[in-house]
C-alpha positions as CSV (number, residue, x, y, z in Angstrom):
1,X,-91.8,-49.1,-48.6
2,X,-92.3,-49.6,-44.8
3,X,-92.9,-46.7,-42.6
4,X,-90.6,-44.9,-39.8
5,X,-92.5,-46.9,-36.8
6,X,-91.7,-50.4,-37.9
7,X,-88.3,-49.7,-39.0
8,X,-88.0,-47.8,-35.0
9,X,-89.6,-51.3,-33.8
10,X,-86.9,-53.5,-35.6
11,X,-83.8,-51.0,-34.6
12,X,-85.0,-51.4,-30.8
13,X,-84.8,-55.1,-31.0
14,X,-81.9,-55.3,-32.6
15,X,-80.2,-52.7,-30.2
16,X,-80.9,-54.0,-26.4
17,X,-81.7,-50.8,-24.7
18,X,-82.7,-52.5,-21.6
19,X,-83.6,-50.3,-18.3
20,X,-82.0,-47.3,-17.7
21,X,-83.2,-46.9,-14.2
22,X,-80.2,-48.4,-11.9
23,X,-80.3,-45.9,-9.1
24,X,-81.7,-46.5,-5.4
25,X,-84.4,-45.0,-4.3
26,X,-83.3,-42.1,-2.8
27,X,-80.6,-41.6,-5.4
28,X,-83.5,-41.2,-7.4
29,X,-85.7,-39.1,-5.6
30,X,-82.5,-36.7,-5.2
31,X,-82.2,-36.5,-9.2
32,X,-85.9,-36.2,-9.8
33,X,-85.6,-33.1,-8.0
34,X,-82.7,-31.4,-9.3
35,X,-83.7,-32.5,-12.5
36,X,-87.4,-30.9,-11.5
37,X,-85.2,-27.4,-10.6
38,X,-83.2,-27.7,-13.6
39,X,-86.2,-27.3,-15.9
40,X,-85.8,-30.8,-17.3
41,X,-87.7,-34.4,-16.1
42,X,-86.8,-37.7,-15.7
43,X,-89.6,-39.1,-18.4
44,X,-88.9,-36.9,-20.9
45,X,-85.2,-38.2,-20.5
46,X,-85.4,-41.5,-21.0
47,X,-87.9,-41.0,-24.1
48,X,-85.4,-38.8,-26.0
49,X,-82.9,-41.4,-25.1
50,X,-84.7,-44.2,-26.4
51,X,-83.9,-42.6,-29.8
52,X,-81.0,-40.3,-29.7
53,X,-79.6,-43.2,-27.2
54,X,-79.2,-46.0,-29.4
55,X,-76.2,-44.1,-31.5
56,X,-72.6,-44.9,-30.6
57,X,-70.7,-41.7,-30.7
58,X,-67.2,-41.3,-32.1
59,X,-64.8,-42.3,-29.1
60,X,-62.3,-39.6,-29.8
61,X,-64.8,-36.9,-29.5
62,X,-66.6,-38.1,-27.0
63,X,-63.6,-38.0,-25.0
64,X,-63.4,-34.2,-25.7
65,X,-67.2,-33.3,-24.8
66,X,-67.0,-35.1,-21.9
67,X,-64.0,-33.1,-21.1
68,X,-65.3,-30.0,-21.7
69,X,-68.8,-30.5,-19.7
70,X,-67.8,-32.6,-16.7
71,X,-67.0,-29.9,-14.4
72,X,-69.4,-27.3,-12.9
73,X,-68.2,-23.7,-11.2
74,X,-69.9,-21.0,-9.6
75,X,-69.1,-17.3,-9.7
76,X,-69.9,-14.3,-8.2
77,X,-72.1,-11.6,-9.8
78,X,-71.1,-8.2,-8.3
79,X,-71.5,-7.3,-4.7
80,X,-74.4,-4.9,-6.3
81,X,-76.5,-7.7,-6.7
82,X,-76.4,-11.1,-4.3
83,X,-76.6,-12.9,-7.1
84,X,-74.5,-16.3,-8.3
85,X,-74.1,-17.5,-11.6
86,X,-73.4,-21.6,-12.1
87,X,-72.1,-23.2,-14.9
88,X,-71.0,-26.2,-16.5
89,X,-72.1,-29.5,-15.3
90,X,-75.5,-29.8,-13.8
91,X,-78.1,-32.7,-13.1
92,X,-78.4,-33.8,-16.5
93,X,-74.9,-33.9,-17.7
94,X,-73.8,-35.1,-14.4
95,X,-76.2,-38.1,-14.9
96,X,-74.7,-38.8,-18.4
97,X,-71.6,-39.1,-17.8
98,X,-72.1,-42.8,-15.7
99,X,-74.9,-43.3,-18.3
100,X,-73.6,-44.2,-22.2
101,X,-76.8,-43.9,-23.3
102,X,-78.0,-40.5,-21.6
103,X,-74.3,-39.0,-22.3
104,X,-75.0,-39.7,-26.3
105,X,-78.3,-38.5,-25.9
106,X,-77.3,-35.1,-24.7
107,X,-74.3,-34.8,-27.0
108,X,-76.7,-34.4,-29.8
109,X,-78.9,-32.4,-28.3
110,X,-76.5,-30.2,-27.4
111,X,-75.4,-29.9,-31.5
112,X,-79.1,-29.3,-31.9
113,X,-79.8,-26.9,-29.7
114,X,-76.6,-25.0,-30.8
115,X,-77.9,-24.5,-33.9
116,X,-81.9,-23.8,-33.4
117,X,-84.0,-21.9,-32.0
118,X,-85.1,-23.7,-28.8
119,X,-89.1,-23.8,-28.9
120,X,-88.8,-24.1,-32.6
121,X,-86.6,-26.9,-32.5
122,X,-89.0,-28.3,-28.9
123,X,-91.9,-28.2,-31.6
124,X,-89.9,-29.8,-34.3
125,X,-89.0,-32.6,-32.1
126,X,-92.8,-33.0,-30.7
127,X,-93.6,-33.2,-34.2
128,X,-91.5,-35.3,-35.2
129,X,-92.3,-37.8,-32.2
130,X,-95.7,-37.8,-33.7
131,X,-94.9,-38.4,-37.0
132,X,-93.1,-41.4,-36.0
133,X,-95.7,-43.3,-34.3
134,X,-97.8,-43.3,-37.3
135,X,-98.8,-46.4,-38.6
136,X,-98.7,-48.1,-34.4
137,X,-101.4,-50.6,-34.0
138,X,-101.2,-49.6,-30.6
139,X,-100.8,-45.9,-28.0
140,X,-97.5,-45.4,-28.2
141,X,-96.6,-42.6,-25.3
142,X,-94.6,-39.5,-26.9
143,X,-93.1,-37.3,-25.0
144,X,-95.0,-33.6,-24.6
145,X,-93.6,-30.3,-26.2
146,X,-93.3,-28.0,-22.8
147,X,-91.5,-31.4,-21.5
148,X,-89.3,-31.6,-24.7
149,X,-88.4,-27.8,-24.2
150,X,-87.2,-28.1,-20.8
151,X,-85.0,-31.0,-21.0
152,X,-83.4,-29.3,-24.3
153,X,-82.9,-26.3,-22.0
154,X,-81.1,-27.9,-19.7
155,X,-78.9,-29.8,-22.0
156,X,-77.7,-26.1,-24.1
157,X,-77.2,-24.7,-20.3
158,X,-75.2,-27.4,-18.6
159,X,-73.1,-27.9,-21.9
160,X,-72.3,-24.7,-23.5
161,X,-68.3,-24.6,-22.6
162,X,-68.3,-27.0,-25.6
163,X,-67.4,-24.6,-28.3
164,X,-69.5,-25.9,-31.4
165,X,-68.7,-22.9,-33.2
166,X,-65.4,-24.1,-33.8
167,X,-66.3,-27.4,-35.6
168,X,-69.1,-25.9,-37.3
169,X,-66.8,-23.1,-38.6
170,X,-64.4,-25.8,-39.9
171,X,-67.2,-27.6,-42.0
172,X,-68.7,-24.2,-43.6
173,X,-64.9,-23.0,-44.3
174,X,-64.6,-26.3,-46.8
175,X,-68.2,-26.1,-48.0
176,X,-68.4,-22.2,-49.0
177,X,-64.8,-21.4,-48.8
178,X,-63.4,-18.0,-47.2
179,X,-66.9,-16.6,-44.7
180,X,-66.8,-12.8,-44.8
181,X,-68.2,-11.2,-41.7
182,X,-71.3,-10.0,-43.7
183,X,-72.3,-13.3,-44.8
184,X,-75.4,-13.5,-42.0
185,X,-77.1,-16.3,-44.1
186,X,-74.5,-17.9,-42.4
187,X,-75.9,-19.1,-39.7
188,X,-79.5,-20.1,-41.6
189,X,-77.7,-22.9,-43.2
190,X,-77.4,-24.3,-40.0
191,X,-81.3,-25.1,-39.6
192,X,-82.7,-28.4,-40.4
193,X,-85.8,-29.0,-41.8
194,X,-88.0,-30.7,-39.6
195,X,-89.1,-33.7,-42.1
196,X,-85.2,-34.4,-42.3
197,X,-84.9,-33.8,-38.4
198,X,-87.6,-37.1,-38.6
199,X,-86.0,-38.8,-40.6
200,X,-82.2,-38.4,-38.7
201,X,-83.5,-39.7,-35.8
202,X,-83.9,-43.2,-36.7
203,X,-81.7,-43.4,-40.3
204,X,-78.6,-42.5,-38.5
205,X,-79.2,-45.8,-35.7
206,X,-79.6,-47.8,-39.1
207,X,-76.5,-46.5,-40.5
208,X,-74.1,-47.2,-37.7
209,X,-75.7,-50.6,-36.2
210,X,-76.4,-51.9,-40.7
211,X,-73.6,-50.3,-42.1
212,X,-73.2,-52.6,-45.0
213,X,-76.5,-53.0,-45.4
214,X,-78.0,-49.1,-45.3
215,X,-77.6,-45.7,-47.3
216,X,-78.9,-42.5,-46.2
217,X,-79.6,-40.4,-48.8
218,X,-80.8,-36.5,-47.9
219,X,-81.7,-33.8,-50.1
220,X,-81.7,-30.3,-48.8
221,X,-79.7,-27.3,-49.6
222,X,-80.5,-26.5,-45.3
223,X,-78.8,-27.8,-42.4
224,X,-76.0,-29.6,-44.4
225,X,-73.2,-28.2,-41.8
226,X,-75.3,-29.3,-38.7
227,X,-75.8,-32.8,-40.3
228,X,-71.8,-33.0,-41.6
229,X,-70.9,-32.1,-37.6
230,X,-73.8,-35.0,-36.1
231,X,-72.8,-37.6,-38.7
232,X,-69.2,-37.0,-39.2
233,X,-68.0,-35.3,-35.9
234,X,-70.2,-36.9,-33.5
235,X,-71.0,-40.4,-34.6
236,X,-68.0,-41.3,-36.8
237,X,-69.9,-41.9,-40.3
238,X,-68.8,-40.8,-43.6
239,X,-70.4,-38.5,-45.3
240,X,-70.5,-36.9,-49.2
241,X,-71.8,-33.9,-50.2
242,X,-72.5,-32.2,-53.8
243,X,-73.1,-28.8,-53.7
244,X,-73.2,-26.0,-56.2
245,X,-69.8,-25.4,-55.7
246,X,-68.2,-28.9,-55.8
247,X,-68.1,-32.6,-53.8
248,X,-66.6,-32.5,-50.3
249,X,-66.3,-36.2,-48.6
250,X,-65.7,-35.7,-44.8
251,X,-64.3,-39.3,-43.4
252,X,-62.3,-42.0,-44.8
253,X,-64.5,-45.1,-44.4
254,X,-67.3,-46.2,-47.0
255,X,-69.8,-43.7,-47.5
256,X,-72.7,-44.0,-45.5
257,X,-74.7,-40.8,-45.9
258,X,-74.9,-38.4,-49.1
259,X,-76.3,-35.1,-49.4
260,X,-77.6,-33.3,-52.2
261,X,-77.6,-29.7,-51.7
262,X,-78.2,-28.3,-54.7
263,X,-81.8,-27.7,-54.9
264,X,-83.5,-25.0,-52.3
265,X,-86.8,-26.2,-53.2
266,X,-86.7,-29.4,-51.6
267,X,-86.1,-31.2,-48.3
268,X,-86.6,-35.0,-48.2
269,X,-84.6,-37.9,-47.0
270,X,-84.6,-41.7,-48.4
271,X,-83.3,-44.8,-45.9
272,X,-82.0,-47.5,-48.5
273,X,-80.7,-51.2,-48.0
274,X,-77.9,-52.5,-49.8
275,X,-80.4,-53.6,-52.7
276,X,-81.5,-49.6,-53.0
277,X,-84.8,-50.7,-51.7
278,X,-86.8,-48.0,-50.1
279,X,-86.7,-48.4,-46.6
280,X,-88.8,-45.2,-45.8
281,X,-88.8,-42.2,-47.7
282,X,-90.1,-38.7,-46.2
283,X,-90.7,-35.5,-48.1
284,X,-91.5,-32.2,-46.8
285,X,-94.8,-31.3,-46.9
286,X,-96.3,-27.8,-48.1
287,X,-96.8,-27.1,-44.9
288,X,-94.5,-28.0,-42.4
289,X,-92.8,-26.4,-39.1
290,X,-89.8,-23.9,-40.3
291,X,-86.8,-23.6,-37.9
292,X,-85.2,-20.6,-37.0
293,X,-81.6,-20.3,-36.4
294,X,-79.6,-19.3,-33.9
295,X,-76.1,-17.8,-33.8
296,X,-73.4,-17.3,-30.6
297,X,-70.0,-16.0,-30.8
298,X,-67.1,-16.5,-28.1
299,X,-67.1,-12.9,-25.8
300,X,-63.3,-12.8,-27.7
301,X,-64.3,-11.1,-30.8
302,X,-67.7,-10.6,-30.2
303,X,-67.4,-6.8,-30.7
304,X,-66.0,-7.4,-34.3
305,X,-68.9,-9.7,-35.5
306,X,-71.8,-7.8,-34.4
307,X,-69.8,-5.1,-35.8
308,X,-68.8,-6.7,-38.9
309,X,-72.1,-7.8,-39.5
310,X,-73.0,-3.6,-40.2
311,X,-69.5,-2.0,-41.3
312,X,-67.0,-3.6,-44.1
313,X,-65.0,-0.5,-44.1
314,X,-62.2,-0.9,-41.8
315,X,-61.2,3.0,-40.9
316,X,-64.7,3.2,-40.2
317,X,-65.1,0.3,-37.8
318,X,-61.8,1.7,-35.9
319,X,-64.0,4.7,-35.0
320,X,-67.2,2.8,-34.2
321,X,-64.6,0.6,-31.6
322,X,-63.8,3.9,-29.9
323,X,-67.3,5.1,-29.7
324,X,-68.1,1.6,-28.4
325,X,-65.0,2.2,-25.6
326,X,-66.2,5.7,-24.4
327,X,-70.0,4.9,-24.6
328,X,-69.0,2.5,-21.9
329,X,-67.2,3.9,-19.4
330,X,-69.4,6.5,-19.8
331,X,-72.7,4.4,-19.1
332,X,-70.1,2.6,-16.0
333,X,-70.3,6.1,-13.9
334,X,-74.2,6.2,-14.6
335,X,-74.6,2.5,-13.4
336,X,-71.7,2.1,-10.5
337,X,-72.9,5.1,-8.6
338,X,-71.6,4.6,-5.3
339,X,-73.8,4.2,-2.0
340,X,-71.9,6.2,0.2
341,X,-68.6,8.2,0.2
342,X,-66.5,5.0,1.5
343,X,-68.4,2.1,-0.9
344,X,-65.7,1.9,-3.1
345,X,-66.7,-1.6,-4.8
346,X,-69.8,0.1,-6.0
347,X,-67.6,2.2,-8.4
348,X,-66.6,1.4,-11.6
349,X,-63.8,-0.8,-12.3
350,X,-62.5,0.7,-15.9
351,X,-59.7,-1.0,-15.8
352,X,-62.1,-4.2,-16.0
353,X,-64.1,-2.2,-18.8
354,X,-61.1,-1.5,-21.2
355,X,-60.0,-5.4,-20.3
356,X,-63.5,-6.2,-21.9
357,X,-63.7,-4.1,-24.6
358,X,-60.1,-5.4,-25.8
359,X,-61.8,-8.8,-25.7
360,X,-64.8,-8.0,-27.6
361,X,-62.4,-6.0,-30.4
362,X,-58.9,-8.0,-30.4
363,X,-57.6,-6.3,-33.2
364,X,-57.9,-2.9,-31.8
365,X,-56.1,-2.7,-28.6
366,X,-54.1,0.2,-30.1
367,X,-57.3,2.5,-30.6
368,X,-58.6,1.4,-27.2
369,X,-54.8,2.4,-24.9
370,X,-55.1,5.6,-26.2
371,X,-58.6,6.4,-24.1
372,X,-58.9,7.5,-20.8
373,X,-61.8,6.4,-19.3
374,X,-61.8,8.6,-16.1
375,X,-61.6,11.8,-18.7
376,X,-64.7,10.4,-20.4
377,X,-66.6,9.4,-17.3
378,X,-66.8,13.0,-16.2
379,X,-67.6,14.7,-19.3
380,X,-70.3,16.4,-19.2
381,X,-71.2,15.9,-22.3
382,X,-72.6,11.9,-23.1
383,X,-70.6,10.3,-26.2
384,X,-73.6,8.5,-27.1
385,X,-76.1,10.4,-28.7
386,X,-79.2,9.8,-31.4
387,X,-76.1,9.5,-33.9
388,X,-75.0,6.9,-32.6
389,X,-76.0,3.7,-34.2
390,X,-77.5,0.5,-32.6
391,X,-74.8,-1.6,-32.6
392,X,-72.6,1.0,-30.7
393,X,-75.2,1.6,-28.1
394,X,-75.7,-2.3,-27.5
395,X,-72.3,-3.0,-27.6
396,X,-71.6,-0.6,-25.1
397,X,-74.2,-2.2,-23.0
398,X,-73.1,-5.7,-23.5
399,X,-69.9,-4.0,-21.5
400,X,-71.7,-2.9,-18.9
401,X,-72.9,-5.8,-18.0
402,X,-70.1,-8.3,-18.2
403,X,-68.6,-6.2,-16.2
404,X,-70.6,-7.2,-13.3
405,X,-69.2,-10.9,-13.7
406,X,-65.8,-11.8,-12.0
407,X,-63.1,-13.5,-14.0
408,X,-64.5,-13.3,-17.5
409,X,-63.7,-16.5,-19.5
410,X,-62.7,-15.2,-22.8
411,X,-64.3,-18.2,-25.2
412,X,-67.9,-18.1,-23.1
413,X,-70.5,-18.2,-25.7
414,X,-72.4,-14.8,-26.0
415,X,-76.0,-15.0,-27.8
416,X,-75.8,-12.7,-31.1
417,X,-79.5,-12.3,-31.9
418,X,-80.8,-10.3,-29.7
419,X,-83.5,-7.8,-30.6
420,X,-85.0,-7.8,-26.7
421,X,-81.3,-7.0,-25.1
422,X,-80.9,-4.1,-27.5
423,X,-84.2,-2.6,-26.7
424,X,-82.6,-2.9,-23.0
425,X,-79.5,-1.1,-24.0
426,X,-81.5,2.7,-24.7
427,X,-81.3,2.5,-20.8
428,X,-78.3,4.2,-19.8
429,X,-77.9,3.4,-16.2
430,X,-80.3,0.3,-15.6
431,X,-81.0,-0.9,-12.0
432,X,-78.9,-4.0,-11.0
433,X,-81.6,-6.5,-11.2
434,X,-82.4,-4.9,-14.9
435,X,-78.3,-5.5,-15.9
436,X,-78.3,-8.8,-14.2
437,X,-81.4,-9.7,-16.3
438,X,-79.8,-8.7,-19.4
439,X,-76.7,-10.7,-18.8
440,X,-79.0,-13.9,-18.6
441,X,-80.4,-12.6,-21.9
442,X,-77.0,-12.4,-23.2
443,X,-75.4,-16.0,-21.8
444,X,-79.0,-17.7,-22.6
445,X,-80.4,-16.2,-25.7
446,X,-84.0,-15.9,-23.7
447,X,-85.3,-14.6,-20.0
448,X,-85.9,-16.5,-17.5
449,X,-89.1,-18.2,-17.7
450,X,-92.1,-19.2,-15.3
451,X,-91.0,-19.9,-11.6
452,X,-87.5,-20.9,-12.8
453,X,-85.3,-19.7,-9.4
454,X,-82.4,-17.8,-10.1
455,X,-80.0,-20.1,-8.0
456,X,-80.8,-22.9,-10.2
457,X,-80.0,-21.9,-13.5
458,X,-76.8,-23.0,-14.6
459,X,-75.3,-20.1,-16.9
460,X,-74.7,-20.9,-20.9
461,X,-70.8,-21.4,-20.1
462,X,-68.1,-22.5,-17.4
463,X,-67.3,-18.4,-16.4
464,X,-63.7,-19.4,-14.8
């Protein structure tokens, strides 16, 4: 059984990678520093696309990511903050699309970052880089964790209008059937371990360039929907599954790479040549690097799901939507309290609140027309009280601030774990640069970090 390294070795000469500097000078200066302000780096680029690189993506999709991510926007954040908000296309992605190589590279990196936890999945990666180089008879340069995190920062940022929730939801719908709102495990099965991360990252480059001649063979009970969608959706393989519940076969061309998911105790994967020689083989170790998940829901229907993910009772959640509606425009009068007699744009817009709140709870625009939001702005009495429950006064929040963002896309991304933002939400009436911080938390899943500058941080989705 050879290691990782040398099959990596054979895999790069059989697949001419060649240089993938072919700008100018100063076309290159330029993109080092906009790649610099971006939070990514030009090193740490090319490294991750000497790997991810080297696998051709399915040309149908392809066509649809590249669709989704090519343009970039910028919108206005309320005149109570001088604040913009960019999204969609930024250095990176803008590089990629000349750049087959870079453009596959952040395609997958996209999927991944979708679906973990970013420093977790920065580590994983790190790891894994190290991993691979054992067994080099010479240094072999790996790219640095902090570097790793920033370019996978930039690739979620400049590429979240793709919707992966949509795909993903497709593959977990014929895998575990009908998904009740409840079902938060959910989004767990998303992680993969890190040993099969290893592994993906060269056996899938084996797979497409030696398809007669390779087998991938994984078994993990995680990350089976996140490897269906990178296999399958992304790179065009066939792939089998057995789990507990049955076979599923996602393709129609010779089978390529099988999954075993019925054993939770184990994680390995097992790179095979037409002979069922051992090619490499990796198995988790006792202790290895656990991913966390991470979970985003389109700003249509967000309501319901955080919602859903506390109440099954239908009557009730009606009532917790209305207590969601008037907390809102309640906490709107706190936080658009007007500078002067004449600054009308510093008042609340609740015509703009209801039009959110219908979008976060689409199936209850009935409850929602029957509130007036002026009569509950000037009560004197405040409808959210130490009854209310967390999920009401964070929704109710989330409001609040969306509302300082002009023309809300209804399919942006929203982040759904967020234990920081909720803390944030016991503040009624927040200053501006407090809301304007939580909205980051809310589009990013994190604060901003270190000397990032506001002005260059491209915003988790295209807003228009």
């Amino acid at each position: 059984m050879g290691s990782q390294f040398s099959l990596s070795l054979e895999l790069t000469k059989l697949i001419p990678f060649g240089s993938l500097v072919t700008t100018g000078t100063h076309q290159l200066i330029r993109l080092l520093r906009e790649l610099q302000a971006s939070g990514s780096d030009f090193i740490t680029e090319q490294d991750l696309a000497e790997v991810f690189g080297r696998n051709r993506l399915e040309p149908r999709f392809a066509s649809t990511f590249r669709t989704a991510v090519r343009t970039s926007v910028i919108h206005k954040v309320a005149d109570i903050a001088e604040l913009v908000i960019e999204g969609g296309a930024g250095p990176t992605v803008r590089r990629s699309l000349n750049e087959p190589a870079y453009f596959a590279t952040v395609v997958q990196l996209s999927l991944l970052t979708w679906t973990h936890e970013l420093t977790d999945l920065a580590k994983a990666l790190a790891k894994a880089f190290e991993r691979r180089v054992e067994g080099a008879t010479e240094y072999v340069a790996i790219p640095r964790f902090d570097a790793i995190k920033g370019t996978l920062r930039a690739c979620r940022e400049q590429t979240s209008g793709f919707m992966w929730e949509l795909i993903l939801s497709a593959v977990e719908a014929k895998l575990y059937g009908h998904i009740t709102a409840t079902d938060c495990l959910l989004y767990k099965m998303r992680t993969i371990p890190t040993i099969v991360l290893q592994a993906l990252m060269d056996a899938f480059t084996a797979v497409q360039h030696l398809p007669e001649n390779t087998l991938l063979r994984i078994r993990s009970m995680q990350g089976i929907p996140s490897i269906i969608v990178w296999a399958h959706n992304v790179l065009g393989l066939t792939v089998k599954v057995i789990t507990k519940r049955g076979q599923y076969v996602f393709g129609e061309g010779p089978e390529s790479v099988f999954i075993d998911g019925t054993d939770p105790s184990i994680a390995e994967a097992t790179l095979m040549n037409e002979t069922e020689d051992v090619l490499f083989h990796l198995v988790r170790p006792d202790e290895d690097l656990m991913l966390k998940p991470i979970a985003y829901h389109p700003l249509r229907g967000y309501g319901s799901r955080v919602l859903g993910l506390e109440i099954d009772d239908n009557e009730r959640l009606g009532q917790t939507v209305r207590e969601v509606v008037e907390g809102s425009c309640y906490r709107a009068q706190q936080f658009f309290i007007p500078r002067n007699k004449i600054d009308v744009r510093a008042r609340p817009d609740f015509r703009k609140i209801l039009e959110i709140n219908k979008e976060l709870f689409p199936g209850h625009h009935s409850t929602i027309d029957l509130i007036e939001p002026k009569e509950i702005a000037n009560s004197p009495t405040n409808p959210l009280n130490e009854k209310s429950s967390a999920a009401v006064t964070y929704l109710s929040y989330v409001v609040l601030v969306l509302s300082m963002v002009e023309d809300l896309d209804p399919q942006i991304p929203l982040y759904l774990q967020q234990d920081e933002l909720i803390k944030s939400s016991q503040a009624y009436a927040p200053k501006p640069h407090q809301a304007f911080e939580s909205l980051i938390q809310l589009l990013l899943g994190q604060n901003i970090e270190g000397d990032q500058r506001i002005a260059a941080i491209p915003v988790i989705s295209d807003l228009g």
